[in-house]
C-alpha positions in Angstrom: -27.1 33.2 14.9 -29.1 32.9 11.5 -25.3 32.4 10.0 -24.5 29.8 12.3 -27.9 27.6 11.6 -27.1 27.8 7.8 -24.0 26.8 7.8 -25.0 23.6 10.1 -28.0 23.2 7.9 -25.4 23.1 4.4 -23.5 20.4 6.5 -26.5 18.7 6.8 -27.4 19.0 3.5 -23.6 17.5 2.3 -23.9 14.7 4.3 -27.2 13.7 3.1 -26.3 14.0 -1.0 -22.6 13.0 -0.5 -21.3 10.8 -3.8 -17.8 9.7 -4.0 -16.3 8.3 -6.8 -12.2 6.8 -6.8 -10.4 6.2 -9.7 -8.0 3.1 -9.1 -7.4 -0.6 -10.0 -10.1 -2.7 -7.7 -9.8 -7.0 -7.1 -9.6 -9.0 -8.4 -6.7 -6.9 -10.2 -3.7 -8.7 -8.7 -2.3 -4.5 -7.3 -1.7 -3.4 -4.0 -3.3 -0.1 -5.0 -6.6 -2.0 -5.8 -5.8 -3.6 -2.4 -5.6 -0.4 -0.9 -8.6 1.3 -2.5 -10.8 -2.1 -1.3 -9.5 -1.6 2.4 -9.8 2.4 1.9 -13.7 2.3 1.0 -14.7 -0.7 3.3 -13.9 1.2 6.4 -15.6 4.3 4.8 -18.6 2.4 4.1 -18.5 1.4 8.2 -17.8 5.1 8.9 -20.6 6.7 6.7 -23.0 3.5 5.1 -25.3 6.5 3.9 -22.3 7.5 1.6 -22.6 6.5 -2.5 -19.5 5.3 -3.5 -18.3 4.1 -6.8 -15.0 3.1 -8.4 -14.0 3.9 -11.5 -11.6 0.9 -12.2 -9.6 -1.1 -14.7 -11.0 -3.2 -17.4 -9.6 -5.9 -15.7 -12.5 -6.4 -14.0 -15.0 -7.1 -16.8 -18.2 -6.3 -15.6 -20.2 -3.4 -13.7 -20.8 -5.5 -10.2 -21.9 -4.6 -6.6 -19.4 -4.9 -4.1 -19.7 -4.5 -0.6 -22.2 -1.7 -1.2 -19.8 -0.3 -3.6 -20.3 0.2 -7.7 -17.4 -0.5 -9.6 -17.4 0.9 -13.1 -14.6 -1.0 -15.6 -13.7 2.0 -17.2 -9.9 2.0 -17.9 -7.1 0.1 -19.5 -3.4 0.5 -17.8 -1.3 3.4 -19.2 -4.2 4.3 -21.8 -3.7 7.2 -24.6 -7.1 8.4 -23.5 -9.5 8.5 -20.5 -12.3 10.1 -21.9 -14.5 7.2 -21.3 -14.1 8.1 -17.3 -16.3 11.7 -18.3 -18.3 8.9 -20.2 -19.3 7.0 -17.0 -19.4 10.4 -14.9 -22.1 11.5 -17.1 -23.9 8.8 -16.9 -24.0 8.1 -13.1 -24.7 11.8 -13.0 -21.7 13.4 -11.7 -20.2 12.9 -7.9 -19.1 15.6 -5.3 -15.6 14.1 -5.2 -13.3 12.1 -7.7 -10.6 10.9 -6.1 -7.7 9.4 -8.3 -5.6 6.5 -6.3 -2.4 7.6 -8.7 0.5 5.4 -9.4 2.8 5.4 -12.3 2.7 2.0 -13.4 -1.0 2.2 -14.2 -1.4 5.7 -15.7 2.0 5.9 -16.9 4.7 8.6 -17.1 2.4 11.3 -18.2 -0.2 13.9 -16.9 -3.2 12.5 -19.1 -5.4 11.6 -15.9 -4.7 14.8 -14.5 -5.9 16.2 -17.5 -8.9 14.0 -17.7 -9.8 15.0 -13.9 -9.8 18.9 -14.1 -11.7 18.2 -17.6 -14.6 16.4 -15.6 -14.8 19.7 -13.4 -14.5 22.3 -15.6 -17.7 19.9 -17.3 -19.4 20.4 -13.4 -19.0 16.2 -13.8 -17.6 16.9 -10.0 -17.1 19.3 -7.8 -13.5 18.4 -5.8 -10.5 16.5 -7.8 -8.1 14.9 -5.4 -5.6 12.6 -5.9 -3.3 10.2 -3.9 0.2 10.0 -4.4 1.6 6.4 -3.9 4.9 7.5 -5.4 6.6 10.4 -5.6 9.7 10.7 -7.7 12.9 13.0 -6.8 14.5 15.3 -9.5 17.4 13.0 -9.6 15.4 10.5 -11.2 15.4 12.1 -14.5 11.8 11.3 -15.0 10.5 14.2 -16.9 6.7 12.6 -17.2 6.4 11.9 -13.7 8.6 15.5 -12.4 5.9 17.3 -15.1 3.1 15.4 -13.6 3.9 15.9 -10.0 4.7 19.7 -10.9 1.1 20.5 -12.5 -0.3 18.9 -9.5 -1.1 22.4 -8.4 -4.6 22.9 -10.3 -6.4 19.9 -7.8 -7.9 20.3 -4.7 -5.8 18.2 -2.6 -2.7 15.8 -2.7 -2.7 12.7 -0.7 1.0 11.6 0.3 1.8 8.9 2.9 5.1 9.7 4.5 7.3 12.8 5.5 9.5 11.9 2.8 6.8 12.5 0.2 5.1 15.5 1.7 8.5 17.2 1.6 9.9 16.7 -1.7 6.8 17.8 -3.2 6.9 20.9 -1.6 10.5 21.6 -2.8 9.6 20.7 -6.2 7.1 23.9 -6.0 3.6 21.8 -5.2 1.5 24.4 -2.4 2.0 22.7 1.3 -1.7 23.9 1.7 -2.4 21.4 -0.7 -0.5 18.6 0.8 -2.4 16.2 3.1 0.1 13.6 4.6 -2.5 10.5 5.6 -1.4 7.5 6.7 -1.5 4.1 4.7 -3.8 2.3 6.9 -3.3 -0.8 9.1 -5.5 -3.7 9.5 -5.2 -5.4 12.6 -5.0 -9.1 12.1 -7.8 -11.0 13.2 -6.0 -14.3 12.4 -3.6 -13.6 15.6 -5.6 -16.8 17.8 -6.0 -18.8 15.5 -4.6 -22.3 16.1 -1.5 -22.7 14.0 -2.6 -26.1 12.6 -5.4 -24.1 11.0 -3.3 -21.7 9.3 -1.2 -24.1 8.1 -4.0 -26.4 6.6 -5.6 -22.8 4.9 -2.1 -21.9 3.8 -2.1 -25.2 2.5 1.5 -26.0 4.1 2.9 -28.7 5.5 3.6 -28.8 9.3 6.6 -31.3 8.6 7.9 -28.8 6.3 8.5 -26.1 8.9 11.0 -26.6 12.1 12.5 -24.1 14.2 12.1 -20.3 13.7 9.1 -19.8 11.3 11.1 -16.4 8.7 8.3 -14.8 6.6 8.6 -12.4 4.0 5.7 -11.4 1.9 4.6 -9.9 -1.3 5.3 -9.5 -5.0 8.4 -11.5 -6.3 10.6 -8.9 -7.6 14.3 -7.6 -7.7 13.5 -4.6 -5.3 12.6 -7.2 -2.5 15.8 -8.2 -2.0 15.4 -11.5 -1.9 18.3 -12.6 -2.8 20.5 -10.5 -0.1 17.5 -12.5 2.8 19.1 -15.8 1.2 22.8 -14.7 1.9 22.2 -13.3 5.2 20.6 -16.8 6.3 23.6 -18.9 4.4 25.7 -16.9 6.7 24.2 -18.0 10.1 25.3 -21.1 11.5 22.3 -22.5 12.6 20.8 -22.4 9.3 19.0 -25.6 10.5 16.9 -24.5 13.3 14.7 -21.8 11.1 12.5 -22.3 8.1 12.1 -19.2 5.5 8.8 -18.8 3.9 9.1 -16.7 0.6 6.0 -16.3 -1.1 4.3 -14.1 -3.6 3.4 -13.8 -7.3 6.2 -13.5 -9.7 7.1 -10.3 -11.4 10.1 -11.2 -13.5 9.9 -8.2 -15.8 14.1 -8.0 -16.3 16.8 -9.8 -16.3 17.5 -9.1 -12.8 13.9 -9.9 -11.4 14.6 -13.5 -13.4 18.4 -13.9 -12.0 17.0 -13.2 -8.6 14.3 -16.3 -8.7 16.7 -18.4 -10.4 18.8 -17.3 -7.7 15.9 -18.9 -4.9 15.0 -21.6 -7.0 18.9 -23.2 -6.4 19.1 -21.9 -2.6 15.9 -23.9 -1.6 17.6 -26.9 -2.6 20.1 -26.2 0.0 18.7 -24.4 2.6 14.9 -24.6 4.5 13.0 -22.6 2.3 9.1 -22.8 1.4 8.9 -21.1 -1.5 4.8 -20.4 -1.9 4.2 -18.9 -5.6 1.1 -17.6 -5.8 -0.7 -14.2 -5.7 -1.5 -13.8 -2.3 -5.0 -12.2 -1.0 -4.7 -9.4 1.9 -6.2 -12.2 3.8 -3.8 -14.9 2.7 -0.6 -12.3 3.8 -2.3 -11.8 7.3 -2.7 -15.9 7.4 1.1 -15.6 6.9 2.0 -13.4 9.2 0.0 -14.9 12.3 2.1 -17.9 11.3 5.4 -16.1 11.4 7.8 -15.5 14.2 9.5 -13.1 12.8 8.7 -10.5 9.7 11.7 -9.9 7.0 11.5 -7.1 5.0 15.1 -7.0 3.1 13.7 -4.0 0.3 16.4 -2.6 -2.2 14.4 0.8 -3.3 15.2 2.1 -6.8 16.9 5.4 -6.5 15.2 8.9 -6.5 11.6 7.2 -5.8 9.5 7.7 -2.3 6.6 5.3 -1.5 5.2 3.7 1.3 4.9 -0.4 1.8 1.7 -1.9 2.0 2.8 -4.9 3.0 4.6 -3.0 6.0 1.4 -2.2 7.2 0.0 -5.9 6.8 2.5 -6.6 8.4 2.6 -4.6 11.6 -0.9 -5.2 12.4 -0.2 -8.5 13.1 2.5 -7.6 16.1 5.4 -9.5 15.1 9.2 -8.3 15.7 10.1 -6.9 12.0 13.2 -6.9 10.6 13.6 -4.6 7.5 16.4 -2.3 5.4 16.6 1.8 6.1 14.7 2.6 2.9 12.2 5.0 2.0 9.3 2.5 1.4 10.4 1.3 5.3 10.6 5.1 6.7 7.8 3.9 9.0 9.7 1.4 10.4 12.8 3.4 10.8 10.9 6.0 12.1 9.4 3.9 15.2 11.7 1.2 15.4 15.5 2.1 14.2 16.8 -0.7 16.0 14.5 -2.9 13.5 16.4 -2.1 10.8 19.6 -2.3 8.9 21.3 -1.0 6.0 20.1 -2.3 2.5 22.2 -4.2 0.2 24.2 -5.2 3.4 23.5 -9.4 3.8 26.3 -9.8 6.4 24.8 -6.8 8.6 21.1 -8.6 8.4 22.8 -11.6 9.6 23.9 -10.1 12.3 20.7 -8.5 13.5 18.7 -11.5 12.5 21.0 -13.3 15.0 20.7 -11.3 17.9 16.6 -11.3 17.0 16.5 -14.7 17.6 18.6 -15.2 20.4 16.7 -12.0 22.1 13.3 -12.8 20.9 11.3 -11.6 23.8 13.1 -8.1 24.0 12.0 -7.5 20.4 8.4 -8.2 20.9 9.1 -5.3 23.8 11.0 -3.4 21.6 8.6 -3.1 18.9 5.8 -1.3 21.5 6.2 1.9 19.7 5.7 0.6 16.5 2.7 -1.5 17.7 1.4 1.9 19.1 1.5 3.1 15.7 -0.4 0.4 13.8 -3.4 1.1 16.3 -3.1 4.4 15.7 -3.7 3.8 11.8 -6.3 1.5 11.9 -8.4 1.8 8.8 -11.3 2.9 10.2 -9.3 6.4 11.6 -7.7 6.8 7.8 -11.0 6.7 7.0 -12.3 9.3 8.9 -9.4 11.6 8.0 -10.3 11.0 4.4 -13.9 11.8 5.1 -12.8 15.2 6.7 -10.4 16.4 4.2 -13.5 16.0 1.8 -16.1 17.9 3.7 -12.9 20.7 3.5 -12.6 20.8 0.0 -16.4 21.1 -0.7 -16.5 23.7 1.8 -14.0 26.0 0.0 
């Protein structure tokens, strides 16, 4: 009995001094991982208020500031030689019981020098629990030796955060301990923009209602080769009724190759022809759920690069706002595929989308039906429940 009332009283005791500090880019960054991070540690914040939380982020924000009852720390420039100044600014807020490192290659780079930088702020008692999240997770046949070495070493934390199956398995073949594996969900924010009048989207999207007839097409999210763009283009010059549907690409431009800039060029000469509203700008969570309550129907056309597993963020914007989704069997859609095969199609394949985008609108009402599984599974994510996972996995690893 005296065991038992110890061990509810050191509980007790955690909840009451608990101090969590994540490593990731925060907004206004333009990222969806600072995205991610915002939505992760507001719906922590609603779960456990009493919890001290600080970010560790990118230099792109330039000053310390409050946010949301969170600290965020500019600490770190994007694929830096050195993170030493993160032991800095854990010294001086007087170390945290977990650091948390929201990891993705393009903004720590191909190497393991965060890792390092982690494990260095333990062995220093700086914290007591290193975790990290995962957002990608390259395969062998990728021939990315920094990112295989990194994922390898991966070992010495306390935990590994991965989104999907696809992840959580090819880690473990690659030699990582399934004990330390932790498959959480991305989380899904429900769209509260779903009654609003559509006149009032339109006016805070600042579109045009005589600009949009028919079948209202949106697809979402960073302008970039992998989105496949330019295969959503073909597939609509293909129907014959290209007339009775407007397309709604919009997003921020990433045009860092020759491809990414072929592919715009690409849009640029097909919204001459065809009814597209091309909106380019970086769009807010907010402004993407504004989108998608406008939408009839949710494209997702994604091209992955080879050997790489992630999950979509915008997938999960998306499927809070209970649309029918169309997207491409690819592992940043495995969601999708998983709860919803018939909603998807095989990439790089206009003339197949076509096909399915016809049938789609012609059977409109048996897709909203369709989709009730992967509806299910958007409730089922809800931030708030991520949250709590999150919260449980780090009471486990201060327990061992």
């Amino acid at each position: 009995m005296l065991r038992f009332i110890l061990a509810v009283g050191e509980v007790s005791n955690w909840e009451r001094m608990f101090k969590l500090t994540y490593i990731s880019t925060y907004p206004p960054t333009h990222c969806g991982i600072a995205e991610y991070t915002r939505f992760l540690v507001t719906a922590l914040k609603s779960v456990r208020p009493d919890v001290k939380i600080h970010v560790l982020s990118d230099k792109s924000n330039q000053t310390f500031k409050l946010s949301g009852g969170v600290e965020v720390h500019p600490v770190f420039e994007f694929k830096a030689n050195s993170y030493r100044s993160i032991l800095d600014e854990l010294t001086l807020i007087g170390g945290v019981d977990v650091l948390h490192v929201q990891h993705e290659y393009g903004i720590f780079g191909y190497n393991d020098l965060i890792l390092e930088a982690a494990l260095e702020a333990k062995r220093e008692k700086l914290v007591k629990s290193v975790i990290f999240t995962l957002h990608s997770v390259y395969h062998p046949l990728s021939g990315n030796d920094g990112a295989l070495d990194l994922q390898k070493k991966l070992n010495s934390v306390d935990a590994v955060i991965v989104h999907s199956y696809l992840m959580e398995f090819e880690l473990q073949n690659q030699g990582l301990d399934p004990l330390l594996i932790r498959r959480i969900p991305h989380g899904t924010h429900l769209n509260p923009f779903l009654e609003t009048p559509r006149h009032e989207l339109l006016n805070e999207l600042q579109l045009k209602e005589d600009d949009i007839s028919g079948m209202t097409l949106v697809t979402p999210g960073f302008l970039r080769i992998d989105k496949g763009l330019d295969l959503l283009i073909q597939s609509i010059n293909n129907l014959d009724k290209k007339d009775s549907m407007t397309l709604i690409i919009a997003g921020e431009k990433r045009l860092g190759t020759r491809e990414d800039k072929e592919m715009f060029d690409f849009i640029e000469d097909a919204c001459k022809r065809l009814n597209i509203i091309l909106v380019e700008k970086y769009l807010s969570s907010e402004e993407i759920l504004k989108l998608a309550a406008l939408a009839d129907i949710i494209i997702l056309p994604y091209r992955d690069r080879p050997a790489l597993y992630s999950v979509s963020g915008i997938l999960h914007l998306s499927m809070g706002s209970f649309k029918p989704l169309l997207g491409t069997r690819v592992p940043r859609l495995i969601e999708l595929y998983q709860f919803a095969p018939r909603a998807t199609v095989p990439p790089k394949k206009p003339e197949q989308l076509s096909k399915t985008l016809r049938w789609y609108i012609r059977n409109y009402e048996h897709m909203v039906a369709y989709m009730a599984n992967l509806y299910s599974y958007a409730v089922r994510t809800q931030w708030i429940r991520m949250a709590r996972r999150h919260i449980k996995l780090y009471r486990e690893t201060l327990a061992t």
